[in-house]
C-alpha atoms as one frame of an Amber mdcrd trajectory, in Angstrom:
protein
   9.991 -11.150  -5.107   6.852 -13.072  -4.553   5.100 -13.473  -7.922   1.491
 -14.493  -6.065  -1.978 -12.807  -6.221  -2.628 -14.959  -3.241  -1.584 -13.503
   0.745   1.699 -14.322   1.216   1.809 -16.992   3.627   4.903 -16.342   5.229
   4.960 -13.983   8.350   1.350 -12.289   8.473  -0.819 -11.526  11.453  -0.821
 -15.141  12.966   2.586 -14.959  13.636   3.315 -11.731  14.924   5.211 -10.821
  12.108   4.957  -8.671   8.553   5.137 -11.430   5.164   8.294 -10.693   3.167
   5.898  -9.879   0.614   4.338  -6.941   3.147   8.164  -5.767   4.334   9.006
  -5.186   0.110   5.484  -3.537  -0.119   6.559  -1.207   2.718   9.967  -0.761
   1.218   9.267  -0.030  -2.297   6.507   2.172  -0.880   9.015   3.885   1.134
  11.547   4.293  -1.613   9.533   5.182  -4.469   9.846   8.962  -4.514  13.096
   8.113  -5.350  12.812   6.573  -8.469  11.825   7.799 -11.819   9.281   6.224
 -14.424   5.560   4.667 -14.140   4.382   3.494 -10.914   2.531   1.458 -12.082
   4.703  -0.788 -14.241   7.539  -0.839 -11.442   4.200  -2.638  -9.341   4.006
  -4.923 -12.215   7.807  -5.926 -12.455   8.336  -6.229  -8.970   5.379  -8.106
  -7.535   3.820  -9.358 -10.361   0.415  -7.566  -9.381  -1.980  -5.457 -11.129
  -1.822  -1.421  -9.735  -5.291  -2.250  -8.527  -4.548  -5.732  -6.389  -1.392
  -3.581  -4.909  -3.213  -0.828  -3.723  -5.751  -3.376  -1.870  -2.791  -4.838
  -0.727  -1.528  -1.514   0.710  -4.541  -0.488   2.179  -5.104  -3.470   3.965
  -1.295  -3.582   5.347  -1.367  -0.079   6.499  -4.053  -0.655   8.942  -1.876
  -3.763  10.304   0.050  -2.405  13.859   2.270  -4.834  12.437   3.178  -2.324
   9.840   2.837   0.793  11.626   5.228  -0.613  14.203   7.617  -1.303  11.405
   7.954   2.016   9.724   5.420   5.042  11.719   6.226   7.555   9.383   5.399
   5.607   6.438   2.373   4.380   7.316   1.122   7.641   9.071   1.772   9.389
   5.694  -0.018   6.687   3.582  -3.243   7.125   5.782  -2.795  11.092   5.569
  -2.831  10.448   1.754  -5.380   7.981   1.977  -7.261  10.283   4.035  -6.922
  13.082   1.648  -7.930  11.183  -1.474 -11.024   9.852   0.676 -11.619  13.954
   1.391 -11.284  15.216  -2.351 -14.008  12.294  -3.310 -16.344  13.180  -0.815
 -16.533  17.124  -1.316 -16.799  16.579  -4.999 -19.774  14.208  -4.540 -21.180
  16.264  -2.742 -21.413  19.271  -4.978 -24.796  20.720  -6.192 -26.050  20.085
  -9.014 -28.340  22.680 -11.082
């Protein structure tokens, strides 16, 4: 796997195609109900990226049609979650306060 903090430079946007680094993202995002242990250390082994730098990462590829052309049901479920999480902030922001 790409060990870079950096976009990967191969595939992307420009060229009409998803980075192998964005295909594994989809993939291990895709697969990871299927495994057991911490998320969060798998991120770390397999991309060399912080939890934090891999969820920008995500967010940013799963608004890419590139991406949602690649795997629909994967990336429709990510926003749903997204969407949820986004949801759950905002109604308990905006609870009273006595």
């Amino acid at each position: 796997m790409e060990k870079s903090h950096e976009p990967a430079a191969d595939g992307g946007p420009e060229s009409g195609s998803l980075s192998a680094r964005d295909e594994a993202i989809l993939n291990f995002e895709g697969q990871w109900r299927s495994h057991a242990g911490a998320k969060e250390q798998a991120i770390r082994a397999e991309f060399g990226l912080s939890a934090a730098r891999y969820y920008q990462l995500l967010g940013a590829l799963i608004d890419s049609p590139l991406a949602l052309a690649r795997d629909p049901m994967l990336v429709k479920r990510l926003h749903r979650m997204r969407e949820a999480r986004a949801q759950a902030r905002a109604r308990r922001s905006a609870r009273p306060t006595d």
